[in-house]
N, C-alpha and C positions, 0 to 999 in steps of 0.2 A: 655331301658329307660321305666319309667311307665307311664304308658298313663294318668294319673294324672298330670302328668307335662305340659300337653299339656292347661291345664285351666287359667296355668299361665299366657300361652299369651295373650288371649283378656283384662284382666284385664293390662297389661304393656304396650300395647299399645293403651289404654283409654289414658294413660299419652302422648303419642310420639304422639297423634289423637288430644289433644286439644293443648299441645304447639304448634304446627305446625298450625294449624287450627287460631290460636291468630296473628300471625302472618301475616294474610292473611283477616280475617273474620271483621275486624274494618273499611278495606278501603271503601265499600259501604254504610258506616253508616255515615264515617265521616261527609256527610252535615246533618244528622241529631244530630250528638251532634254539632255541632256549633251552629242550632239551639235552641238544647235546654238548652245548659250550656252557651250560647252568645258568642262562643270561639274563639279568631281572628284565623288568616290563621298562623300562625306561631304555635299558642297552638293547633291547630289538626293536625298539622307535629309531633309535640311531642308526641303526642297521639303516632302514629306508632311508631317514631323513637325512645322512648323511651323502648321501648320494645324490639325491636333488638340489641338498645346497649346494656344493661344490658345483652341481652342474651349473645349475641357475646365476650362480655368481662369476663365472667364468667365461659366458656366452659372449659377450659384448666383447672383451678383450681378445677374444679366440679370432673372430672374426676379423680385426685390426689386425694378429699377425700372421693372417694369412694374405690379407694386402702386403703388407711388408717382406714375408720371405716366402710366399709363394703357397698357393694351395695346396696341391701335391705335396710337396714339402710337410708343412702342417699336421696333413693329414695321414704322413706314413709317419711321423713321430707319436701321434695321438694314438695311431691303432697300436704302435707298438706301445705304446703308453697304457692302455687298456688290455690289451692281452695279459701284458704284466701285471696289471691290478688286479685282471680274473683272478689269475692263476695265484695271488697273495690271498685273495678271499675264501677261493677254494682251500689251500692249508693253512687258512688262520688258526691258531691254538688257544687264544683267548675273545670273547666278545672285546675287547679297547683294540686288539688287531684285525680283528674282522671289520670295526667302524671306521679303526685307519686306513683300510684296504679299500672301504667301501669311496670312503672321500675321495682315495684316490683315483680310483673307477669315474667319480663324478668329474674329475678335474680333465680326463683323459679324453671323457665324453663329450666335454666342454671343447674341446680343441676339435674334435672330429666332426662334431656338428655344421661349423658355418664353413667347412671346407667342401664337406659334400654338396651344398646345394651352390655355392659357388661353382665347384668343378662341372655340377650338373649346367649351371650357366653357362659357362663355357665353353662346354664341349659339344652341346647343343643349339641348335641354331634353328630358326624358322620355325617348322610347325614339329622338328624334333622336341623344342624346347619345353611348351606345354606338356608333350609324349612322357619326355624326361621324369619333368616335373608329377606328371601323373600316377608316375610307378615310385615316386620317390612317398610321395601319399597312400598309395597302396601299401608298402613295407612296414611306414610308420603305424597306420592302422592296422596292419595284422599283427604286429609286435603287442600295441596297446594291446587290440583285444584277445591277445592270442598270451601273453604272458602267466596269467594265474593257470590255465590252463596246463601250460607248458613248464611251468612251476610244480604243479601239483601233481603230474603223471611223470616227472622225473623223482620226484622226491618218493612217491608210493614203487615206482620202479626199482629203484636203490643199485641202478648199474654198479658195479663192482662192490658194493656196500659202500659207497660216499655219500648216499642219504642227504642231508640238504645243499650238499659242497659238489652236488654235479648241477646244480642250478647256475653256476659261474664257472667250474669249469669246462663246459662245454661250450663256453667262447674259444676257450686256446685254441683247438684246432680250427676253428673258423676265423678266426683272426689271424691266425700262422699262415694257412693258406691266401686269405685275404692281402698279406705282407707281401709273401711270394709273388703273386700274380698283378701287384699295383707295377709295378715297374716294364712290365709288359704287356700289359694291356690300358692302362691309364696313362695317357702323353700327359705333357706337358704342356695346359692350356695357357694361350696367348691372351693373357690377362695383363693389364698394367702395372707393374711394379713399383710403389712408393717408396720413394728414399727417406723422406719421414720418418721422424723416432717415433718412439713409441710413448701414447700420455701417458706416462706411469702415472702423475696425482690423477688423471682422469680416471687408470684402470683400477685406484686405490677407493675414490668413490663410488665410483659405481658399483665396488664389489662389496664394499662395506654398508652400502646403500640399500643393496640387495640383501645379504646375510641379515640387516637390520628385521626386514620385510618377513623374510620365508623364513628366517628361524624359529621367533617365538610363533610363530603357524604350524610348522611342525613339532615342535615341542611345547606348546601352551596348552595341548589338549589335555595330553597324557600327563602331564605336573599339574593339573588342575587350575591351569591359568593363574602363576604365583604370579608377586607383583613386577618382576622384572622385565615381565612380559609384553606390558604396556611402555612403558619409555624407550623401550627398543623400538615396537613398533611404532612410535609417533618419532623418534632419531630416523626414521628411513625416508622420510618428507624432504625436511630439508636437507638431506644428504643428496639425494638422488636429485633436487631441486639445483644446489647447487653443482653438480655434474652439470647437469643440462646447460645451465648459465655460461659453462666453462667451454660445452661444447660449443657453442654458438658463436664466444668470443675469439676462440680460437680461430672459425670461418669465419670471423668478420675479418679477421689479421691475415688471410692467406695462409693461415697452417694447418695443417692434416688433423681435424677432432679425431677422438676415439671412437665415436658414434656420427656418422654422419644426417644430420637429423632432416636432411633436404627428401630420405625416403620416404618420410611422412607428407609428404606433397604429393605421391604415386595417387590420382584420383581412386577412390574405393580403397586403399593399404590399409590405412587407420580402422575402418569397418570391418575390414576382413581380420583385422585382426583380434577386434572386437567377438567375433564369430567364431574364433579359433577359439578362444581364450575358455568361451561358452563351452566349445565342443570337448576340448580336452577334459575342465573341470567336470564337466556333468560323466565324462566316462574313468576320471578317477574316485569318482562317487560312487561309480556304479561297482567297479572295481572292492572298493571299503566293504561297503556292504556286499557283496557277494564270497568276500575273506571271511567274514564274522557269519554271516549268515547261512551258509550252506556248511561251515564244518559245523557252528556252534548251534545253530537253532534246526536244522535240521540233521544234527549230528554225522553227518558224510565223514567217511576218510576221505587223504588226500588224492587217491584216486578217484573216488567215486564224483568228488567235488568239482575235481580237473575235467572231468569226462561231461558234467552238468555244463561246465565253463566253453567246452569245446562249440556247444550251440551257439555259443556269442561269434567266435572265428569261422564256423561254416557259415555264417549267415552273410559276417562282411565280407568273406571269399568270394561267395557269390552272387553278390551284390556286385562288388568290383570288376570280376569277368564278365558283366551283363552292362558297366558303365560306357562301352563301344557303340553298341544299338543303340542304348537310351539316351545317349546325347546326340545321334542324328534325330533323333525324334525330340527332344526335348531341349536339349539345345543348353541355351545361360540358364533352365526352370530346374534342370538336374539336380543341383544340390538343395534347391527349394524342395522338388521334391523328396528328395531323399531325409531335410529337414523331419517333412511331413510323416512321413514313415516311421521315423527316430521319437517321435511324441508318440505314437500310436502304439509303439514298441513298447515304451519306458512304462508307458500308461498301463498298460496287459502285463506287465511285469510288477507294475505297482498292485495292483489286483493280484497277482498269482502268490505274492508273497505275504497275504494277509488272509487269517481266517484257520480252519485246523483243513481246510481241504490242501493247503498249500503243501505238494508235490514236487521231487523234482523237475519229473517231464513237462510239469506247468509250466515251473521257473525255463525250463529249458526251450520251450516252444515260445514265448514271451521273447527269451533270449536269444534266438534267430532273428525274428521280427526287430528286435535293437540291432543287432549285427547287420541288416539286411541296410538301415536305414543308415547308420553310422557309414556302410563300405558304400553306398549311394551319395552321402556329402561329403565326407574326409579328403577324400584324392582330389575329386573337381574344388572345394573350398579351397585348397594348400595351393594347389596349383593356378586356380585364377587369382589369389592374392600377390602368387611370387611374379607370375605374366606380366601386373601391372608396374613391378619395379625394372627403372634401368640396368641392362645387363652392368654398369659400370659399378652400380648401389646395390653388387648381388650379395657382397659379406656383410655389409651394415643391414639388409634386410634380413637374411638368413642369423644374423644373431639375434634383430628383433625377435623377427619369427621363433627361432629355440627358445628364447628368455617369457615369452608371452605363454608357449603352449607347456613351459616347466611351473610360471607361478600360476597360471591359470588349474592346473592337474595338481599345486598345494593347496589352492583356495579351493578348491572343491570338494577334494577330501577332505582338509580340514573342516570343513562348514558340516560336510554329509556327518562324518564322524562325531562331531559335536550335538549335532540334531538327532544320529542316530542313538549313542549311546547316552543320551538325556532321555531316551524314550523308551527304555526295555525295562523301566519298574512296572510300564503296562505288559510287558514277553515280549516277545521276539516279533511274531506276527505284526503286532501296532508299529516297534522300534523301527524294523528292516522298511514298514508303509513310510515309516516318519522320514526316514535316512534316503528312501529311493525319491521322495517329492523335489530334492535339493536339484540332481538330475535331470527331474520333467521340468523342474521352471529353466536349467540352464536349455536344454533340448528348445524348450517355449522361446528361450531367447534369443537362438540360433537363427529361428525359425522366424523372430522379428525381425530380427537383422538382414537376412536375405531378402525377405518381402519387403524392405525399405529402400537397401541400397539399390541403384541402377545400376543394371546389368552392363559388364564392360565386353570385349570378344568373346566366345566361349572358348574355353582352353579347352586342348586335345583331351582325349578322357587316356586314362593309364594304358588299358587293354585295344589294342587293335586287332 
């Protein structure tokens, strides 16, 4: 391979650094655009939630037309597609234009997602390709846990005075750049090209199938779970039931499904995805409650809060720089152990956030220890699940993969949030114990799930 190829990466995972990062980097701002756009408590639900649907419902179809008109392709319309949403978010004037802006952030994110780990398939080959795959885990992960952080010391910073509106616009120039440099450093990978339309009724199911699923989960907490909430969610059954029927018929007839559902035969995919699903939700848990918790029960500003937060990001950083040794010594037990680490973590942080001793530097030492355990399984789990799929099944997996680890990070928060804020008529200390156990059983399950599945090659770890 030519070592020219290797420039590609930083530049494709600028993209997979700020979707992820969006996802996550809005939660400690939210009291200040309520403040300054005057936004009830429902319109800065929407703020997030609007973001995730659109992502979440978009995944599967993104991934179909980047088979159809080519990755690259895809994926310079999507960043430009998102740059442009930042940049609508950062001068929204009203909360209904900031939720529009936000959607449409989500829809953008939706497109760039199964491009990059495609391109990464791609362009990568042999034992590059684990490599690949490893650093693409590393980004994801530092974005997750590095967002509220990065949220909260931009927002107390106030660059120029745009106060919660340089949380999104400090994509443009990362994006802008990222645009510039795809055309000279990102070839043009020798991927198949299907002449295949596109299922549009497929892409209408599955999207409404989805929307059915994550909406009222993000929005059933904070309405107090009115009754529209349930027949949506039980409509998302057979919608998504009959997508899948349609997918199958289609491969039985010799035409191109929307989801090619033969990746689920990848020995271990299904597991690992199972594992992902865990990982995500338990760190958008941990996320909820560390929003609510560190401004509102240990009254932090958003500095002081973001600076608490940063012990979660130092932890997975160096965790992940340290995943090169520990996998010649440890081999496929890597993400087992790092499992093991991430209960241990969750656990000293369920402790640190209970009682009147609870401190920052508590929380924040607990919150290394998580960070430590999450950057030890994140990268090697992403990356042995995607190793197992054919390079040919790389955009029907990569859209699994985004569609699992976007509703897995709603059902978490959603669950953490409902357990947590059902529990603060006992204060804070009990509420925050209550909201972080949702976390340690997902953490616990991660941790089943690896100690069950059989170990398949060990995939290259990120850092060489």
């Amino acid at each position: 391979m030519s070592p020219s190829r290797w420039w590609a990466l930083p530049v494709v995972l600028v993209a997979v650094f700020m979707t992820t990062l969006d996802f996550f980097v809005a939660n400690l701002a939210i009291p200040s655009i309520r403040a300054g756009l005057a936004a009830s408590g429902s319109e800065a639900q929407l703020v997030i939630a609007a973001y995730g649907l659109a992502y979440a419902a978009g995944l599967v179809v993104s991934g179909r037309l980047g088979d159809l008109y080519g990755p690259r392709r895809i994926f310079v319309v999507g960043l430009a597609a998102f740059t442009l949403a930042s940049a609508a978010c950062g001068a929204a004037p009203s909360p209904a234009a900031l939720v529009a802006a936000r959607a449409a952030q989500g829809v953008a994110a939706a497109l760039l997602a199964p491009q990059v780990l495609t391109l990464l398939g791609a362009l990568y080959r042999g034992a590059d390709r684990p490599r690949a795959f490893g650093w693409y885990g590393t980004a994801v992960g530092l974005a997750g846990v590095g967002g509220q952080a990065i949220g909260g010391l931009l927002v107390a910073a106030d660059p120029m005075g745009l106060g919660w509106r340089a949380c999104f616009l400090a994509n443009v120039p990362l994006g802008l750049a990222a645009l510039a440099l795809t055309p000279w450093l990102v070839p043009v990978p020798a991927v198949p090209r299907r002449a295949d339309r596109l299922d549009t009724a497929g892409a209408v199911l599955v999207a409404a199938g989805l929307v059915a699923l994550v909406l009222p989960l993000v929005q059933g907490r904070e309405q107090g779970w009115p009754a529209w909430t349930w027949p949506c969610l039980a409509a998302s059954v057979p919608l998504l039931a009959v997508f899948t029927r349609r997918q199958r018929r289609l491969a039985a007839g010799g035409q191109q499904p929307l989801l090619d559902l033969g990746v689920f035969a990848a020995k271990g995919f299904a597991s690992g995805l199972a594992a992902v699903a865990l990982l995500f939700g338990g760190s958008a848990g941990v996320s909820f409650v560390l929003a609510l918790y560190l401004q509102e029960g240990l009254r932090l500003g958003p500095l002081a809060a973001g600076l608490v937060c940063t012990a979660l990001n130092a932890g997975f950083f160096a965790a992940s720089l340290r995943t090169a040794s520990l996998a010649g010594r440890l081999g496929h037990r890597l993400p087992l152990a790092g499992a093991v680490t991430l209960v241990l973590g969750l656990a000293s942080l369920h402790h640190a956030v209970g009682g009147v001793g609870a401190v920052p530097y508590r929380v924040a030492g607990a919150l290394l220890v998580t960070g430590a355990g999450m950057g030890l399984v994140m990268s090697p789990l992403i990356s042995a699940v995607l190793a197992r799929v054919h390079p040919g099944r790389a955009g029907a997996a990569a859209g699994v993969l985004g569609t699992v680890q976007e509703t897995g990070g709603v059902l978490g928060g959603t669950v953490t949030g409902t357990v947590l804020l059902g529990s603060l008529d006992a204060g804070w200390p009990a509420g925050a114990q209550a909201g972080l156990t949702v976390p340690v059983v997902c953490a616990l399950g991660v941790l089943a799930v690896l100690a069950l599945t059989k170990p398949g090659p060990a995939p290259a770890p990120a850092c060489a």
